[in-house]
C-alpha positions, 0 to 999 in steps of 0.5 A, spaced: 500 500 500 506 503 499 505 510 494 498 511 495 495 519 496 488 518 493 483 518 498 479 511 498 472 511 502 468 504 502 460 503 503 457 496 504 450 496 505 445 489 505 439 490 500 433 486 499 431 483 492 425 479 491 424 472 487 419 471 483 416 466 487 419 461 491 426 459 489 427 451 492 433 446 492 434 440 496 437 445 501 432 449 502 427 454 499 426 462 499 423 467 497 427 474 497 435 474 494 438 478 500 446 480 497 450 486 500 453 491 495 459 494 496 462 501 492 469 503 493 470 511 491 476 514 490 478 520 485 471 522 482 470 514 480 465 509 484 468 501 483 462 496 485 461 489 487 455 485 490 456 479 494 451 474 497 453 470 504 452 463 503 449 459 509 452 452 506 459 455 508 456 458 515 456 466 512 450 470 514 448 478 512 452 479 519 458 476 519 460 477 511 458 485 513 463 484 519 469 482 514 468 488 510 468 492 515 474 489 519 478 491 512 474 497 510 481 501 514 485 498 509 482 498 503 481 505 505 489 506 505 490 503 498 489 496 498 490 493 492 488 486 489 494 482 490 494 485 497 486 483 498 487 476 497 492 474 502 488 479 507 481 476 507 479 468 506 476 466 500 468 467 501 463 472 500 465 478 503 471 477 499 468 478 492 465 484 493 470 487 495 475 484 489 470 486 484 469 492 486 476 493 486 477 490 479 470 495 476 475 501 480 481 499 476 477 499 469 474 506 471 481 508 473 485 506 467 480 506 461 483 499 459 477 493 458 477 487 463 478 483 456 485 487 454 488 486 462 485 479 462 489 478 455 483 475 452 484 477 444 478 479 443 472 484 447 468 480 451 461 477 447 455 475 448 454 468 452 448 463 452 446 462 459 442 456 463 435 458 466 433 455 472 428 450 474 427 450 482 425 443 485 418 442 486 413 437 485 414 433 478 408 436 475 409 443 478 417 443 474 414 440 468 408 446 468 415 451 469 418 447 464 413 449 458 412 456 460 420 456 459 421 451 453 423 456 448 430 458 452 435 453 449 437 450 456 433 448 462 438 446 469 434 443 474 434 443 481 434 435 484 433 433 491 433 425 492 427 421 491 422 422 486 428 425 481 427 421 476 418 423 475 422 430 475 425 429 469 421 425 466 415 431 466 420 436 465 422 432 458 415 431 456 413 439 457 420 441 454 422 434 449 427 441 445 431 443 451 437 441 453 437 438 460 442 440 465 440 437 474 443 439 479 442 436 486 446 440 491 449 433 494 443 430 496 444 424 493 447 417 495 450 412 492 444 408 490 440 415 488 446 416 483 447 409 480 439 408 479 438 416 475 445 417 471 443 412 465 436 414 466 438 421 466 442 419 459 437 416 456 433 422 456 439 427 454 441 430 460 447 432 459 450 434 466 449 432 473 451 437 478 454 436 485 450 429 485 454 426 493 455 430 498 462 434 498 465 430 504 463 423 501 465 424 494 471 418 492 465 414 490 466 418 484 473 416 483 471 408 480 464 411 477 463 410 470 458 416 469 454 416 463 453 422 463 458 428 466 458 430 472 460 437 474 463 439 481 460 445 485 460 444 493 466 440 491 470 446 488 471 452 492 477 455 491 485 453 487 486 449 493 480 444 492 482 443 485 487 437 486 481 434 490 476 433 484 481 432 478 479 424 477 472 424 480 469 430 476 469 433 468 467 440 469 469 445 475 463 449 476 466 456 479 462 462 483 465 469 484 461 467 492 464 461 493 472 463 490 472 470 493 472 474 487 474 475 480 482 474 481 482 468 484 476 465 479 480 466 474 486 462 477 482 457 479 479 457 472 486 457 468 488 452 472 482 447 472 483 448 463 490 446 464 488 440 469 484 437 463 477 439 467 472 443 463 469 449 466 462 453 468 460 459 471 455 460 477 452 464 480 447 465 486 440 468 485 443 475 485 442 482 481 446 483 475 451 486 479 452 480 481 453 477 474 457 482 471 464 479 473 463 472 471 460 475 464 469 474 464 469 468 466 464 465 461 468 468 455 472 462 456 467 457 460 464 451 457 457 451 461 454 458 463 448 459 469 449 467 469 441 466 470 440 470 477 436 477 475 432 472 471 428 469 477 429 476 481 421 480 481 425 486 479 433 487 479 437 492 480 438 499 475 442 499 470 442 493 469 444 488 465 441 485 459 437 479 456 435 477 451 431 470 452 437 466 454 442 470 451 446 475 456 450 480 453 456 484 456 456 490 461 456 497 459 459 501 463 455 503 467 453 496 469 460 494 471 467 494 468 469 501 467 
């Protein structure tokens, strides 16, 4: 933080956002999105991120506000993102700050993400999953039809009665291509009876199917259908644990804590072999704008969170259907 003069203010502040209905995985269900913006000003420029705490990993509203306030002292004397990734652990909290530093250093230098990224090209337009919360067969199949004309469908699973689900999502949507997703609430047996079903009806990725305490059983299966790590693969050093039991990391700035160290735990699962998604928590476009820059060289994209959202954020980013477009400037990234 040596040489810095500027004069740097930080402001974190929890914000409420409404779900078009109930939003339901195995782990739970809600009915409002509940993130923390964090905005970092500095010589006439405003950087923003936006976080959501995840109660998976033992973060609340609270504790994550805490985090950014122990470190809004030295945010505000300088730190730059090298720094932050040594001084906050990998999380929620974390993010906001590192993309909200990543959207100040765009402004500041006039450079796009994608030139300092050296990505060879401005970022483009990307297709994105929609999701299809867990419910009753027949309630997932009327949501099904309602969005059969998006390209692709993720369903969020929960156990017994998976395969009904699928199936009345195939009947209500036979063009769609099927992504699920059961947030480790399968077993073994679950596993073993769905995956060749699953593969007979065309899905094409099983997400997080075991627990990610209980996930070696993966080593000496033989998937029909490839299946993506998510609670598995938080953070670089979770890398090494999945390779060999997974085909595809599924990376979140929540989870990785921020742009920087999503894109090294990207970089590095490319060159381990491993195929790569980008996820989101159901969030503003805020939220989505940094992982526009982990899509550009992703494999599976679900950027989808201010689709299921009452009303987002403004300005905001845009849709059109499933497809998702790069930020503006005044959306995030300079």
């Amino acid at each position: 933080m040596k040489g810095r003069v500027a004069v740097r203010t930080v402001d974190a502040i929890p914000q409420t956002f409404a779900i078009n209905g109930i939003f339901r995985i195995s782990r739970g269900s809600k009915t409002s999105a509940q993130v923390i913006a964090v905005s970092i000003a500095e010589s006439g420029y405003i950087g923003r991120g936006e976080c959501v705490p995840y109660a998976r990993y033992g973060e609340t509203i609270e504790s994550v506000m805490d985090q950014i306030r122990s470190m809004t002292p030295a945010i505000e004397a300088g730190m730059d993102l090298s720094e932050l990734q040594s001084a906050m652990a990998p999380g929620a909290a974390r993010n906001a700050v590192d993309c909200a530093l990543w959207d100040l250093r765009a402004q500041k230098t006039r450079q796009s993400l994608a030139s300092v990224i050296e990505l060879g090209h401005e970022l483009q337009p990307v297709l994105t999953a929609f999701t299809i919360s867990l419910d009753a067969p027949a309630a997932m199949g009327k949501a099904a039809a309602v969005h059969e004309h998006l390209p692709i469908l993720k369903l969020k699973l929960g156990g017994d009665g998976d395969l009904e689900r699928v199936r009345a999502v195939r009947a209500a949507a036979p063009h769609a291509r099927l992504m699920v997703d059961a947030n480790e609430a399968w077993s073994i047996d679950h596993l073993r009876a769905f995956a060749p079903e699953f593969a007979a009806m065309g899905v094409e990725l099983i997400e997080q199917p075991l627990p990610a305490d209980a996930d070696d059983f993966l080593k000496s299966f033989n998937s029909p259908v490839p299946l993506a790590a998510d609670e598995s693969c938080r953070t670089l050093m979770s890398l090494s644990k999945i390779v060999g039991k997974y085909e595809i990391a599924n990376i979140k700035l929540d989870k990785a804590g921020g742009l920087t160290e999503a894109l090294s735990l990207q970089a590095a699962a490319r060159a381990s072999g491993l195929g790569t998604m980008v996820g989101c928590m159901v969030a503003t476009s805020l939220s989505m704008a940094p992982g526009i820059i982990l899509a550009q060289r992703a494999d599976v994209v679900h950027l989808d969170g201010p689709l299921l959202l009452a009303e987002d954020r403004t300005p905001s980013l845009r849709y059109s259907g499933a497809t998702l477009y790069p930020p503006e400037p005044e959306v995030w990234g300079g």
